[in-house]
C-alpha positions in Angstrom: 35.2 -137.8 32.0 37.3 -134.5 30.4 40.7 -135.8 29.3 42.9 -133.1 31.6 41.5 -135.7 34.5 42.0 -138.9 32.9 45.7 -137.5 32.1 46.1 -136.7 36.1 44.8 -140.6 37.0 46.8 -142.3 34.6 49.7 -140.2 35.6 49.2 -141.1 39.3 48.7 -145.1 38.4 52.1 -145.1 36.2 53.7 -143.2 39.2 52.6 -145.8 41.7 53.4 -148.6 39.8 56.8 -147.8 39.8 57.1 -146.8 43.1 56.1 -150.0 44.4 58.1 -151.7 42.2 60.7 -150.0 41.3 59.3 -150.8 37.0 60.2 -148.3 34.6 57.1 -146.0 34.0 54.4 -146.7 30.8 55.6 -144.5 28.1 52.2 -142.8 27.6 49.3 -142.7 29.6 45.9 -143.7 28.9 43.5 -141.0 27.5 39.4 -141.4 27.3 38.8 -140.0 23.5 37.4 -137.1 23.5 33.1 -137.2 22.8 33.0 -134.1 20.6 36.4 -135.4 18.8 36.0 -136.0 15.2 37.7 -140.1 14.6 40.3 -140.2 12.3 40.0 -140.8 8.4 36.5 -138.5 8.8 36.7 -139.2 4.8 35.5 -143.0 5.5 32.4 -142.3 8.0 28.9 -142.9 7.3 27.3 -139.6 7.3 23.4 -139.4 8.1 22.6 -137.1 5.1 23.9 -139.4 2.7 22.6 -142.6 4.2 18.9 -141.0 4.1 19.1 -140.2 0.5 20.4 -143.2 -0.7 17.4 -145.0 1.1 14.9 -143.0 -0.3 16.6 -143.3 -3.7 16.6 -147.1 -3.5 14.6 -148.6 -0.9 12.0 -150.5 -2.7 8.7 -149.3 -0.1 9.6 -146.5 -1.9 9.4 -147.1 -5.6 6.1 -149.0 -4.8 4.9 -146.3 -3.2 5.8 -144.2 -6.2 4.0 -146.6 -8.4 1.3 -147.0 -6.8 0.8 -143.0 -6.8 1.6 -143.2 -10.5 -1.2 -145.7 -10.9 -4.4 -143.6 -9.0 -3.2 -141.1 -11.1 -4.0 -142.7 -14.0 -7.4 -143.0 -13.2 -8.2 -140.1 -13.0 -8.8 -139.4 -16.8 -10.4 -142.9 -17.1 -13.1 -141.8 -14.5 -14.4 -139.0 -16.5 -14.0 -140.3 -19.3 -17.4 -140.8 -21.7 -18.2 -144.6 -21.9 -17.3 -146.9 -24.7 -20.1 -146.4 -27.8 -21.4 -150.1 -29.0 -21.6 -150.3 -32.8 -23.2 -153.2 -34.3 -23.4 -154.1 -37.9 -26.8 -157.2 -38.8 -28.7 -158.1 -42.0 -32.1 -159.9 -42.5 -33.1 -162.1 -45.4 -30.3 -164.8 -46.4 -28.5 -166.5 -44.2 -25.0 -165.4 -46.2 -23.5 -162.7 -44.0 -24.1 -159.7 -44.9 -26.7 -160.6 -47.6 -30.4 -159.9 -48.5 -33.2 -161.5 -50.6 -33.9 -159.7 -53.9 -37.1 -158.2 -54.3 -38.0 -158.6 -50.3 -38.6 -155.5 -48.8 -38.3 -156.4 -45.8 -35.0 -158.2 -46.1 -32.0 -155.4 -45.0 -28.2 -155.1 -43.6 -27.7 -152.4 -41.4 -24.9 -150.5 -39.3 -26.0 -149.1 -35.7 -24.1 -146.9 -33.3 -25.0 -146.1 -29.8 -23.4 -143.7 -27.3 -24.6 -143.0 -23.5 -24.2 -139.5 -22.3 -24.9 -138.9 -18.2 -26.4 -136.8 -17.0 -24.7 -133.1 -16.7 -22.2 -132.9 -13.7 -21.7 -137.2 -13.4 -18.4 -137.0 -15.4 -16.9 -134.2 -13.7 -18.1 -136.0 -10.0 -16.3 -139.0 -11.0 -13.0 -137.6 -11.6 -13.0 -135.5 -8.8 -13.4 -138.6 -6.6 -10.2 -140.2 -8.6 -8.5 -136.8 -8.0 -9.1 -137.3 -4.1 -8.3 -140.5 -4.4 -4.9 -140.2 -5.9 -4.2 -136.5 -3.5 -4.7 -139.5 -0.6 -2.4 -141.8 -2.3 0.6 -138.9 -2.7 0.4 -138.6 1.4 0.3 -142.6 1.2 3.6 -142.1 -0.3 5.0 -139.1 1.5 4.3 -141.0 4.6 6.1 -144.1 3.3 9.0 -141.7 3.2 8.7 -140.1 6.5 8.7 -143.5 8.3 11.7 -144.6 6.2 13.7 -141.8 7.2 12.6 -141.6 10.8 13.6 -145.6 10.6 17.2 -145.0 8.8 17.9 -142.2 11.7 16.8 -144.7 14.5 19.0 -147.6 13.1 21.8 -145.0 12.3 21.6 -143.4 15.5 22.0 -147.4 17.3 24.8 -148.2 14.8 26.5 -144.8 16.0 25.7 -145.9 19.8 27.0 -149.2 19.8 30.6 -147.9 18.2 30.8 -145.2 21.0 29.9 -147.7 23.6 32.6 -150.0 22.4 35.1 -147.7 22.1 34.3 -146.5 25.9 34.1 -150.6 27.0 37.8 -150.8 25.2 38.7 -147.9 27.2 37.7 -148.6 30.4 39.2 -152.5 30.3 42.6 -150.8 29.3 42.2 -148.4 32.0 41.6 -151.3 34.4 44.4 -153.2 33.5 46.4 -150.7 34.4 44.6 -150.7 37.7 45.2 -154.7 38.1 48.6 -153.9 37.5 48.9 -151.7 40.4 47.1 -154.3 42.7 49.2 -156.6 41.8 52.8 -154.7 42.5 51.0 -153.7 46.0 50.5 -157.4 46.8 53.8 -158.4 45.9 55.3 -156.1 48.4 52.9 -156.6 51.1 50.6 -153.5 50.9 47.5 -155.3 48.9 45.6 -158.0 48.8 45.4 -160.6 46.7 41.0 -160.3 46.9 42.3 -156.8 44.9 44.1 -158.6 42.2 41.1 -161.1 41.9 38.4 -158.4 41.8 39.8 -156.7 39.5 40.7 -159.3 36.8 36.4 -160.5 37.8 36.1 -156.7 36.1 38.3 -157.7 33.2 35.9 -160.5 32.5 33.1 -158.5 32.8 33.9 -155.7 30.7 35.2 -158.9 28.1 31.2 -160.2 28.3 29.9 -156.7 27.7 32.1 -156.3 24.4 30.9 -159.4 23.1 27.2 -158.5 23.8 28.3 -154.7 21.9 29.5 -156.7 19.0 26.7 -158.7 18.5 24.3 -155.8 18.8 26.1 -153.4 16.4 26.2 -156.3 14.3 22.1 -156.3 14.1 22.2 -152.5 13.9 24.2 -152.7 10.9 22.1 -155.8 9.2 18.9 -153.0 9.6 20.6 -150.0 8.6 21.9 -152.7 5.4 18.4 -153.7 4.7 16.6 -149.9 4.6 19.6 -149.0 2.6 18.3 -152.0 -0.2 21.9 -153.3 0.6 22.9 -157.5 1.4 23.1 -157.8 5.1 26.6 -158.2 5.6 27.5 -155.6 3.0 30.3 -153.7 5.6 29.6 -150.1 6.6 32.1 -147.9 8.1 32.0 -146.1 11.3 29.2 -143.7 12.0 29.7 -140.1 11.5 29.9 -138.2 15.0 26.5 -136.5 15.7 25.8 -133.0 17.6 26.5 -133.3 21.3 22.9 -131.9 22.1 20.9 -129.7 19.2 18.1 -127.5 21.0 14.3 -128.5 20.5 13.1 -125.0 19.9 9.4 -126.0 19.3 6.7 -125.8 21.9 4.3 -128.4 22.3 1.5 -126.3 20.8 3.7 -125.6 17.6 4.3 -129.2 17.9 0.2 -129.8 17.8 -0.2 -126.9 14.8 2.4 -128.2 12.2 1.3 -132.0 13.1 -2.3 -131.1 12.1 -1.4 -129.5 8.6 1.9 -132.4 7.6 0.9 -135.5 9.1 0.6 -137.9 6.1 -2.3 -139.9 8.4 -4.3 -137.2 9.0 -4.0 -135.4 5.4 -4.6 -138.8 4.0 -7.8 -139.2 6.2 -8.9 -135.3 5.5 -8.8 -136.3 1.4 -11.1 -139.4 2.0 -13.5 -137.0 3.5 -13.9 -135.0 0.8 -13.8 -137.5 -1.2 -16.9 -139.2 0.4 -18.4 -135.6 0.4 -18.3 -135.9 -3.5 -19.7 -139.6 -3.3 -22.5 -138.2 -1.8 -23.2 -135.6 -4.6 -22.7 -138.4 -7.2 -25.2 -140.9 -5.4 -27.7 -138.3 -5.2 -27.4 -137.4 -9.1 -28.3 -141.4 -9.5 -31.2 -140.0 -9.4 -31.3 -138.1 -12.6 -31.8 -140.7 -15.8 -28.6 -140.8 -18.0 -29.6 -140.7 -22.3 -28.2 -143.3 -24.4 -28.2 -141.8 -28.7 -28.6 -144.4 -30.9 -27.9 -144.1 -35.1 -28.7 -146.7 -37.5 -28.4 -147.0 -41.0 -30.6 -149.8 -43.5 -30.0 -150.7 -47.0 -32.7 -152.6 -48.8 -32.9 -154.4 -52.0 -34.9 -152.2 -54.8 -35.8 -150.0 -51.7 -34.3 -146.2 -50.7 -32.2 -146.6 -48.1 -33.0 -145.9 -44.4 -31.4 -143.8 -41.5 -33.1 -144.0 -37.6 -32.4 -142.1 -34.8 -33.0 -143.3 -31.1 -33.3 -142.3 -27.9 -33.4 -143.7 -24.5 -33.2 -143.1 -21.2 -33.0 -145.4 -17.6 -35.6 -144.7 -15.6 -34.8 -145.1 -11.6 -38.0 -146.8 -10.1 -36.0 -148.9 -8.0 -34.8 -145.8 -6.3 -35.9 -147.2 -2.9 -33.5 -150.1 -3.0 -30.9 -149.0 -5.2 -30.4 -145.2 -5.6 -31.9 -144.1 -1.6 -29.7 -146.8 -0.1 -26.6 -145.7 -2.5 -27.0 -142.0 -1.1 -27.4 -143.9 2.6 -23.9 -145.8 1.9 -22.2 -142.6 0.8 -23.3 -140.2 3.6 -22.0 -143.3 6.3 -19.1 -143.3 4.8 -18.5 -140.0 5.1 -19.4 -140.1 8.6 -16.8 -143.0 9.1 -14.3 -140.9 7.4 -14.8 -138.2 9.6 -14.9 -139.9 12.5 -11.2 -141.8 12.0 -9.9 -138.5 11.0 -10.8 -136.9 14.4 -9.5 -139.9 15.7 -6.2 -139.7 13.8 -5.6 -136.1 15.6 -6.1 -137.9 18.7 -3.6 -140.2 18.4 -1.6 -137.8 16.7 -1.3 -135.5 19.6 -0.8 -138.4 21.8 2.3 -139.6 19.7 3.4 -136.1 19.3 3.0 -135.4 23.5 5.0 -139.0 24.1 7.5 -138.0 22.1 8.0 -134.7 23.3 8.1 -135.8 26.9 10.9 -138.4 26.0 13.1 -136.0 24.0 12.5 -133.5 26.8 13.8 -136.5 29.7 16.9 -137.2 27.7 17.6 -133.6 27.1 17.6 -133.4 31.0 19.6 -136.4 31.5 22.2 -134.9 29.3 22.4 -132.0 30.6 22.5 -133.7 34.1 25.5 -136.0 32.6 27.3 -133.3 31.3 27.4 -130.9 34.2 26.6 -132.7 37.4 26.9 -136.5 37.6 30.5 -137.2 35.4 32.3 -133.8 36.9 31.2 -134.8 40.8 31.8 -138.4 39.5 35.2 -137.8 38.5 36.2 -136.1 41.8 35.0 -139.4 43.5 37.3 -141.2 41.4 40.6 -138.5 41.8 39.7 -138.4 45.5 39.6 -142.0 46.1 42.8 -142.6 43.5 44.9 -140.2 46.0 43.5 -142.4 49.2 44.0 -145.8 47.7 47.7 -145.0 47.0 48.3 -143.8 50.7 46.4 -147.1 52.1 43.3 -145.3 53.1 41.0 -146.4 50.9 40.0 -150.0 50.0 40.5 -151.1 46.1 37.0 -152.2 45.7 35.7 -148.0 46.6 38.8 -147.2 43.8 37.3 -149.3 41.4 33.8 -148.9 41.8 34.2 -145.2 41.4 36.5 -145.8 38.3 33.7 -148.0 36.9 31.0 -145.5 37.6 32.7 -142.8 36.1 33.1 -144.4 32.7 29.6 -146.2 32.3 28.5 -142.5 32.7 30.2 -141.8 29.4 28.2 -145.0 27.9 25.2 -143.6 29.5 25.5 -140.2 28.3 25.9 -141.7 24.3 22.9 -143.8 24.9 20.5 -140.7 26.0 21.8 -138.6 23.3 21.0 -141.6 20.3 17.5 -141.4 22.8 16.8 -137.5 22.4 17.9 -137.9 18.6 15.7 -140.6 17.7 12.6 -138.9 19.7 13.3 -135.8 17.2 12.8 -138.1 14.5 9.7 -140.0 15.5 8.5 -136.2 16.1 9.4 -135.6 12.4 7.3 -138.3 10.8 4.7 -136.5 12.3 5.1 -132.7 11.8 7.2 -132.9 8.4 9.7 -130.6 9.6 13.3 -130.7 10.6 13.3 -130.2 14.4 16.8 -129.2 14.8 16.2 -125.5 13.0 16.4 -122.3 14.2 12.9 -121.3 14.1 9.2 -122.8 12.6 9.6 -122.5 8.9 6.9 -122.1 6.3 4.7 -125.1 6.6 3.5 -127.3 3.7 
């Protein structure tokens, strides 16, 4: 409802009030705030930019995600890294530590070292795999964030609902005491009835019940937008920042499907695991090859030159068939199985993305429908009616059922446009781009 209207309705209430019983006229009439209208104190709103960074900066999904990146990291070094040599120190002869028997010559202490070396291109396989590991462990994390951000826009989006809903609910039972006023000057002089008077306090009631179900339900959207935001539950937040009447979704579907395929953290996530496998493979297959082992020792013997060794050794794989075949069968299945849930990943991704799309398209309909068709012919319902009821040809229940209409339309209009943003959003998790710009940007 435009406020030029709601000025003209209130205007004609006050002026039949007083006509019917010759009351002194309300001072000012009531006005339906404006949707576009920026609340007073604009300083002390919750703005969406800042709540998202805060809950990235301090939501603790986050910093475990971050760890746990951290963490795969770290292995990477340690999987191509050489194995720990063994040194060993014994003696023979005495059993003193360290001692021998004089004039035995085969009485001895000794130091040994010993250092395996795989085979060429083992090393470098292993930290490959760790490398993969960790690249799927950073889109772990990215799409930790994603989600947390998609969920901080849908709770911020039902915190903002709620407070416009509440403020049009406050509206409207103003507005319709104004109207039980009227019905009751009417009756007192004969014109009305008292069933008016009746139905229209019912309405009071009504709108009463809805505001206490409103308060209880911003009340659990501002528990969850407390809880992403690391915050204690009750911890008060002011009101919600007013959000773009309707931003444009200039994406196709098939841009949609294009940027999905190179962002979404699932899918990357899925398309590191099968190269990752692909390098499993490669290293199973090397199991083949023996890896050498270099030993060094060192003897000392009573009234004897001392003595230095050299050994060498190798594994040798003639288990193969049970052990290094069946490895190479493990790894090429797992590859497979990676494939297969990545394919299946873009599946479901283009499913999610095509659900999405179709919802933020519907509510971008509805809105459009709200703001040019239903609420303007809505509101000429209502003037119409308002100019019959105070000449006696309209009933009050037509008056007030058009008043009614014309109002939830508003509450209806807020809820689609939380709707279309929070479709955006869910859309954004998946393509990793901000739907509300211009044009496709350069992709990851």
């Amino acid at each position: 409802m435009n406020k030029g209207l709601l000025l003209v309705i209130a205007g004609a209430l006050s002026i039949s009030a007083m006509a019917l019983d010759n009351s002194p006229p309300n001072k000012a009439p009531a006005q339906v705030m404006d949707p576009t209208a920026q609340p007073p104190g604009a300083e002390g709103v919750l703005r969406l930019d800042d709540v998202v960074r805060e809950a990235l900066a301090k939501n603790p999904a986050v910093q475990a995600g971050v760890h746990a990146v951290a963490a795969q990291h770290a292995k990477v070094s340690q999987a191509k890294a050489f194995a720990d040599p063994n040194v060993g120190i014994g003696w023979m002869g005495n059993i003193q530590p360290f001692s021998v028997q004089t004039g035995d010559p085969s009485s001895y202490r000794s130091v040994s070292a010993m250092q395996m070396l795989p085979f060429p291109g083992k090393r470098s396989l292993r930290g490959q795999i760790a490398s993969k590991e960790a690249d799927a462990g950073q889109w772990d994390l990215e799409a930790i964030r994603r989600r947390l951000t998609a969920n901080v826009k849908a709770a911020y989006y039902e915190y903002w609902y709620y407070d416009k809903a509440m403020q049009t609910t406050h509206k409207n039972k103003d507005l319709l005491a104004k109207l039980s006023q009227i019905a009751e000057a009417r009756y007192r002089v004969g014109k009305g009835m008292q069933a008016d008077v009746l139905r229209s306090q019912v309405e009071i009631s009504m709108l009463l019940q809805k505001l206490t179900t409103l308060e209880q339900q911003r009340a659990t959207a501002q528990a969850r937008l407390n809880t992403l935001l690391a915050r204690d539950p009750e911890t008060p937040l002011p009101p919600a920042a007013d959000i773009p009447s309707q931003t444009a979704l200039n994406y196709s579907l098939e841009d949609l499907y294009k940027l999905a395929r190179e962002n979404d953290p699932e899918y990357q996530r899925m398309e590191k695991m099968v190269e990752r496998n692909q390098l499993a493979v490669n290293l199973a297959q090397k199991d083949y090859l023996p890896d050498l082992s270099v030993g060094y020792m060192y003897q000392q013997r009573p009234m004897m030159p001392d003595m230095h060794g050299l050994t060498f050794t190798a594994n040798l794989p003639v288990f193969y068939k049970s052990k290094q075949r069946e490895a190479v069968r493990q790894a090429k299945e797992g590859e497979l199985s990676a494939a297969s849930a990545r394919d299946n990943r873009q599946n479901e991704l283009y499913f999610d993305l095509k659900q999405n799309y179709l919802a933020a398209k519907a509510s971008d309909s509805l809105l459009k429908l709200f703001s040019q068709g239903v609420v303007p012919q809505s509101s000429l319902a209502l003037e119409s009616s308002m100019s019959a009821y105070q000449v006696g040809n309209v009933d009050f229940l037509t008056v007030i059922g058009n008043f009614t209409t014309v109002l939830n339309y508003e509450t209806d209009y807020y809820r689609e446009l939380a709707n279309y943003q929070m479709a955006l959003a869910r859309m954004e998790v998946l393509v990793g781009t901000d739907l509300t710009n211009p044009r496709p940007q350069q992709t990851r």
